[in-house]
N, C-alpha and C positions, 0 to 999 in steps of 0.2 A: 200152457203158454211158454214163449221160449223168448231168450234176446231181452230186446226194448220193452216189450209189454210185462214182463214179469219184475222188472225194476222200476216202471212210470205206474203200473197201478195199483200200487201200494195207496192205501188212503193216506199216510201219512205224507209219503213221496209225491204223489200227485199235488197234496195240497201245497207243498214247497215248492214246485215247479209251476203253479198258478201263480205264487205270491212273487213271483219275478217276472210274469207275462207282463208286459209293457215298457220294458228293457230298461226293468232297474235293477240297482247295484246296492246290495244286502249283505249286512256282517250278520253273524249266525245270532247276536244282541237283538237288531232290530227284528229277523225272523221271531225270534222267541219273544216276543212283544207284541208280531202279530198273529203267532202260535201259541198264545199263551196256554191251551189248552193242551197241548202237550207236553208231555212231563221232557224236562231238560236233555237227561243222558239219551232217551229214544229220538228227539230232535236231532241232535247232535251225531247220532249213529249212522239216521237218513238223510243229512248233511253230507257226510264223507263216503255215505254210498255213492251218492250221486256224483259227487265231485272224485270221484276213483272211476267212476262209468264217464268222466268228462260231460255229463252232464247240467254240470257246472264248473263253470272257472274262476280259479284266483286271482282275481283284477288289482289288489292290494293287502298290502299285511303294516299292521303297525302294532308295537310294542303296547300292552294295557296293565298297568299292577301284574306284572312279572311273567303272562301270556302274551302270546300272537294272536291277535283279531285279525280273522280274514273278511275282505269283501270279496263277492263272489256276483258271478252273474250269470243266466242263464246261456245255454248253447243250445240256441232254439232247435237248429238239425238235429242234437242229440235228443233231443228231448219232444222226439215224437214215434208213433209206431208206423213204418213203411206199408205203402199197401199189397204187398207180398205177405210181412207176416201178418196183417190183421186179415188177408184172404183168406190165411191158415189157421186163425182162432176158431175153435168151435163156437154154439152157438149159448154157452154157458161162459163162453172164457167171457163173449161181446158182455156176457149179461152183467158180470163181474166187471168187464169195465167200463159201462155204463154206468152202474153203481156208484162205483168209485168216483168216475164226473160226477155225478148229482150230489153225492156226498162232499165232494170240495165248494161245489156251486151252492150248496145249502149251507155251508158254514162260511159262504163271502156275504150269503144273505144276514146268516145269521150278527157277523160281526157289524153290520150294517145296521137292523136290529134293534143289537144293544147300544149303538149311539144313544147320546142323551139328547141330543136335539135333529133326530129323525124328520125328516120332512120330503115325503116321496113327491110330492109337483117342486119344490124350490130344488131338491138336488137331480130331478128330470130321473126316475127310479119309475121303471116300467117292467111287467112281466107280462106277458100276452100267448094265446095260444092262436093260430089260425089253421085252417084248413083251408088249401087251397085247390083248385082241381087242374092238373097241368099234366100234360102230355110231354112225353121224354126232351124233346125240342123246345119246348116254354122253361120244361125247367131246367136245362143246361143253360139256356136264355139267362133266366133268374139269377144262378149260380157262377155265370160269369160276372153278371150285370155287380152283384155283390163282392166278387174279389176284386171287381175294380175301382169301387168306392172304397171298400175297405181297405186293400193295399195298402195304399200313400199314408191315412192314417195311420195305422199300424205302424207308420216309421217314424212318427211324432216320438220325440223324446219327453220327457219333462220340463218347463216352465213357466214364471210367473201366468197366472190366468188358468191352468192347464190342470184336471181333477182325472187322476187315473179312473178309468170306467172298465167295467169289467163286460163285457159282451158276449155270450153264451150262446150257440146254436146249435139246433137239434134239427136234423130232416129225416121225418120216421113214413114209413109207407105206411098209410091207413089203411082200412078196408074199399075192397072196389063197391062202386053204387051195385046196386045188383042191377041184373040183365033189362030188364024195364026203364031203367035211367040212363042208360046206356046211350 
């Protein structure tokens, strides 16, 4: 892997670059609070990677007990892989970053989880799998049908009333029916 993908799918890096999807504005404090599971100085390392690849940016700095606190926010364009080079990922690099998403998306589950008062109908917490059967045309249908709900949302910032949700999609080619179903 070369560029953008050998810097975003790092597990530690990817999962900092989720924890800002929804266009919030993070001092490396509240990261490590919802990374707690990362040891400090390695948080911190893949912090100033990414904010050295502009990956992230410094949106504010203020003085704390005799350090600079930065707040930083994600650079969504930087912080994705172009479809040139993920044309160019073998079929081990996808599997590696695949991984890695499941891996970050397992630990939004997991911090979700360890809440103490979990409640999947009151906070609307759904995971499902479908199979659907669609033809090249139904499902560019689907797939625009989807960027165009989701878009606008997606531009929602934060306030009162408003619960960051984290939304996950996966579109995997199944097996074809065999020749008789056809």
């Amino acid at each position: 892997m070369a560029g953008s993908a050998d810097l975003l799918l790092h597990p530690v890096r990817l999962r900092i670059v989720q924890a800002f999807l929804g266009d919030r504005a993070l001092t490396t404090s509240q990261l490590r609070e919802e990374l707690s599971d990362v040891p400090p100085a390695s948080l911190y390392r893949h912090i100033a990677r990414l904010a050295q690849a502009q990956v992230l940016s410094v949106v504010a700095e203020r003085k704390v007990r005799g350090t600079t606190e930065r707040t930083y926010v994600l650079r969504l364009a930087a912080a994705s892989i172009g479809p040139e080079e993920a044309a160019s990922m073998s079929a081990d690099e996808h599997r590696q970053a695949f991984t890695s998403f499941v891996a970050g998306l397992m630990a939004d589950a997991d911090r979700y989880f360890d809440r103490a008062d979990v409640d999947l109908q009151r906070d609307q917490v759904t995971y499902q799998l479908n199979g659907l059967w669609l033809d090249d045309d139904e499902l560019r249908e689907l797939l625009t049908g989807l960027t165009r709900v989701l878009a606008p949302l997606a531009a929602n910032g934060p306030r009162a009333g408003r619960r960051r949700r984290i939304l996950a999609s996966i579109l995997l080619l199944g097996e074809d029916a065999p020749d008789s179903a056809q």
